[in-house]
N, C-alpha and C positions, 0 to 999 in steps of 0.2 A: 504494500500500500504506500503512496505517496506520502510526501508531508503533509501535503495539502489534502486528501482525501485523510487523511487523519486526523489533521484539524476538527476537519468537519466532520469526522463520528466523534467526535469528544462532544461538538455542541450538538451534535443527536441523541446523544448520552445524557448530556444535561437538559435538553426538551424535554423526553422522556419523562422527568421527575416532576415539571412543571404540571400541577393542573388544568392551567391556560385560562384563567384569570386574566383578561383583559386589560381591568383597572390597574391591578394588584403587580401583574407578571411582564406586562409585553416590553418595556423598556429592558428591564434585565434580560428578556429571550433575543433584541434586536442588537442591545450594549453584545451580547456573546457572541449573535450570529456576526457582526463586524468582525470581532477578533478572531472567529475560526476563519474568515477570509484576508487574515493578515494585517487590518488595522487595528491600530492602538486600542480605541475606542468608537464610539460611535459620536461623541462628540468631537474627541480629535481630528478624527476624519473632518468634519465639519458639515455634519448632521446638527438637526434639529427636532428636539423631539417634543411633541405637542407644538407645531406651528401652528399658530394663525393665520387661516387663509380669510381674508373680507369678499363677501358676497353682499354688497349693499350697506345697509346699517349690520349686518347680521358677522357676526362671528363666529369661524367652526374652528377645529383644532384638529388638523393630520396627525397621525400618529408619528410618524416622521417623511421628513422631508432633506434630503441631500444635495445641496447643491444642486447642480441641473443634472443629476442623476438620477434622481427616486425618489419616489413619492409612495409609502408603505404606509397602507391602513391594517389595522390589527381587530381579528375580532376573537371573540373565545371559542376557544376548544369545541368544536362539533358544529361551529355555529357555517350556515351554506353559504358562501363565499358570492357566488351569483346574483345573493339576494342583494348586496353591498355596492354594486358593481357601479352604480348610478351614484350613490356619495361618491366612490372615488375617483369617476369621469368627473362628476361638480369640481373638485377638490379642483382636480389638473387643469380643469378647464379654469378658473380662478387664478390660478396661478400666472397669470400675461405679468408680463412679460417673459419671464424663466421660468417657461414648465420645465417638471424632469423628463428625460426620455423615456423611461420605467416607468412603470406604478405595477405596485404588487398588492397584494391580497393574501391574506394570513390567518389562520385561526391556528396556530400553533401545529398546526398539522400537515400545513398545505402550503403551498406557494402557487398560486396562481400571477403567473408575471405576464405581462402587455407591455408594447409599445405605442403609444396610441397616434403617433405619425403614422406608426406601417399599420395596422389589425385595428379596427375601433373598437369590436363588441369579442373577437375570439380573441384567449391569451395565445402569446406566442407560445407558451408549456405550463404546464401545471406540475409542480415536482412535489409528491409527499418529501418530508421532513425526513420521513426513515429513509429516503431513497439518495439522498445528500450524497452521501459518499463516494455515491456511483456517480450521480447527475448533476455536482456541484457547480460545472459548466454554465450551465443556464445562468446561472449569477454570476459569471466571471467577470461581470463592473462593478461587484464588489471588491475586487482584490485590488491592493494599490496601484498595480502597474497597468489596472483594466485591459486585461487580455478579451480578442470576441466572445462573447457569449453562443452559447450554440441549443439553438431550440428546441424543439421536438414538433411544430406547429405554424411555422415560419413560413406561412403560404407566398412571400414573394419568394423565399430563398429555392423553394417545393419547385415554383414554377420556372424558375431560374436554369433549375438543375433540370427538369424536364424538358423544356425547350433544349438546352446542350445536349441532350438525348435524340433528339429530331433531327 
């Protein structure tokens, strides 16, 4: 096993224990998941966690938000990911000038990630939490040196590859 696939079963090791607690849990499950992809912290990096996005008079709070990186909403353990999908379009879509290129979806269990220039409504992958180790790819702008990510759902890269086929 790699370093970096190692990493990342330590912080599947440490999910694991988590309940998935929303309120309680999701900063320490996103502060680990930074560091099993090599950053300091999740502030260091220079993450924000509980941003304020303004929608009018009205104010919400991203779960985090990275630079023009990522935009990670958190929900609890079991909760359907789908149902969420429309806060975290608001969120991004809010965010003008500097949206992130990411936005993820989380309930301790799941990573559902989009890019929402390329896919509006399908994520480009959906990666369980236990399956990190193997699929930790998908999130490689996480890692400081942001290596490509590689999808599983990537209908431009799908069609890309097919046409070279023809």
């Amino acid at each position: 096993m790699d370093q970096r696939a190692k990493a990342v079963a330590e912080f599947v090791l440490y999910a694991s224990k988590l309940k998935g607690d929303e309120k309680g849990e999701a900063q320490n499950f996103l502060d680990h998941l930074f560091k099993a992809f090599g950053q300091k912290s999740v502030v260091e990096a220079g993450g924000v966690l509980e941003e304020r996005i303004k929608k009018g008079k009205t104010t919400r709070f991203a779960d985090l938000v990275w630079k023009d990186v990522l935009l990670l909403e958190m929900k609890k353990r079991g909760e359907k990911l789908e149902a969420h999908y429309e806060q975290a379009l608001d969120y991004w879509i809010n965010k003008v000038p500097s949206r992130p290129r990411y936005v993820i979806l989380c309930n301790f269990d799941e990573f559902w990630i989009y890019d929402l220039n390329l896919q509006l409504h399908d994520p480009l992958d959906k990666v369980k939490v236990t399956e990190l180790p193997d699929r930790y790819s998908a999130l490689n702008f996480l890692f400081p040196e942001n290596p490509q990510p590689v999808f599983n759902n990537n209908r431009i890269e799908v069609t890309r590859a097919a046409a070279s086929h023809v």
